[in-house]
N, C-alpha and C positions, 0 to 999 in steps of 0.2 A: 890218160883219160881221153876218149872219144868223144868228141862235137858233135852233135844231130840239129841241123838246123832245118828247119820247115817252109818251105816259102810258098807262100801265095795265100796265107793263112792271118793275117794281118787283120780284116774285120771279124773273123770270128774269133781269133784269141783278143780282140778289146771288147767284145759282147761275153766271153767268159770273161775275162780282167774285171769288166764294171758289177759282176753280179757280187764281185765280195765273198763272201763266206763259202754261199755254195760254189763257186765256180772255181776255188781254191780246189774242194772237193773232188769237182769235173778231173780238174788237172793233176792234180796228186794219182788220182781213180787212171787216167791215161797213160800216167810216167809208171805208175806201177805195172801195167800190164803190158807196154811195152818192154820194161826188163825184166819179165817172166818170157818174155817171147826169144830176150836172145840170152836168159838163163839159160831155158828147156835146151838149145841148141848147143848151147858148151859142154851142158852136161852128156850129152851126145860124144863131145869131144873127147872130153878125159880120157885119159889111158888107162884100160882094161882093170890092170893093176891096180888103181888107186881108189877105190869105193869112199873111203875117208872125206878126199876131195871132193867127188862126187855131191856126196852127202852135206858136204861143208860150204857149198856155194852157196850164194844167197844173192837177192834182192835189197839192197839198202833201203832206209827209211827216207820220206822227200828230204833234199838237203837244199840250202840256198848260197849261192856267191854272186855276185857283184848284180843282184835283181834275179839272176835264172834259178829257176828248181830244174833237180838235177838228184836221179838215181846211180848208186855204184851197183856194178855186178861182179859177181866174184867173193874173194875171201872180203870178208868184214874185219876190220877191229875187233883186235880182241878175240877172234878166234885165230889166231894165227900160229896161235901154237900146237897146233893138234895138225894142222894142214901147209903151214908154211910153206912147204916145196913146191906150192902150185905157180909159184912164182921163179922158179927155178925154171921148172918144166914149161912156162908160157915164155920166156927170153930165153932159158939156155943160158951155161957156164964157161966157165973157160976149158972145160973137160968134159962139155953137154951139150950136145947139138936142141934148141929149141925143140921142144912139140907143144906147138900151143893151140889152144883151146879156146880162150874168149875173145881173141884176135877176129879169127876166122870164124866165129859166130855171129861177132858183129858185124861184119862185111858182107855175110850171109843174107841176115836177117833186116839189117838198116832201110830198106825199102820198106819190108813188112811192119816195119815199127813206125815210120812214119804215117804208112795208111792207117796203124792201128790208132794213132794218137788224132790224125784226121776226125778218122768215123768215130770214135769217143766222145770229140768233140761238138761231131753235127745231129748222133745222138743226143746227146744230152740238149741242146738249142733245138730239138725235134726240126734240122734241116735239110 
C-alpha cells in the first residue's frame, strides 16, 4: 500500500476535522475521487487480454487505521476469485516477469491526486 501525504494543508484539514459530520463528508468526497483518478489510469494499464481485470478493479469504501482514512484501488475482497491474477501480473512470478499496472498509475497520477484532494477541499471551505 502507497502513502500520500499532503503538506502545507494543516489549517484547512482542522477547519474540515472541526466541522464533524459534514466535513467527514468533504473528505470521504475527496479520497473517493482521488482513487478514481489513479483507477481510471491502471485500467489504462492492464494488458489487452484481461477485460475481466479490467472490469474487476475497484475503488474501496473509506477505511480507517491508526486515525487516517484511506482508500484501496485495485482488486477488493472477495472478488478475488474471478480476477486473482492481477496480482501476479502487478509483481511477477518466478516464471513471470512483472507488468504492472497500479504501480505505475500511481506514480503517474500522485501529483494529480493531491491537487485533487487540495481543490475538494478549498471547494468545499469556498477558499
Amino acid at each position: 500500500m502507497a502513502d500520500l501525504e499532503i503538506g502545507g494543508m494543516d489549517e484547512i484539514i482542522k477547519r474540515v476535522k472541526s466541522m464533524g459530520k459534514a466535513g467527514e463528508k468533504i473528505e470521504n468526497i475527496a479520497l473517493k475521487k482521488a482513487g478514481n483518478i489513479i483507477l481510471e489510469e491502471a485500467k489504462k494499464n492492464v494488458p489487452k487480454r484481461t477485460e475481466n481485470l479490467k472490469k474487476g478493479l475497484k475503488v474501496s469504501n473509506i477505511h480507517r487505521k491508526a486515525g487516517n482514512k484511506y482508500v484501496v484501488v485495485g482488486i477488493q475482497r472477495g472478488d478475488n476469485s474471478k480476477i486473482f491474477y492481477g496480482k501476479f501480473l502487478e509483481f511477477g512470478t518466478s516464471k513471470m516477469k512483472a507488468k504492472p499496472f497500479l504501480g505505475p498509475a500511481y506514480e503517474l497520477k500522485k501529483e494529480e491526486v493531491k491537487e485533487t484532494i487540495k481543490q475538494e477541499f478549498k471547494n468545499a471551505l469556498k477558499i
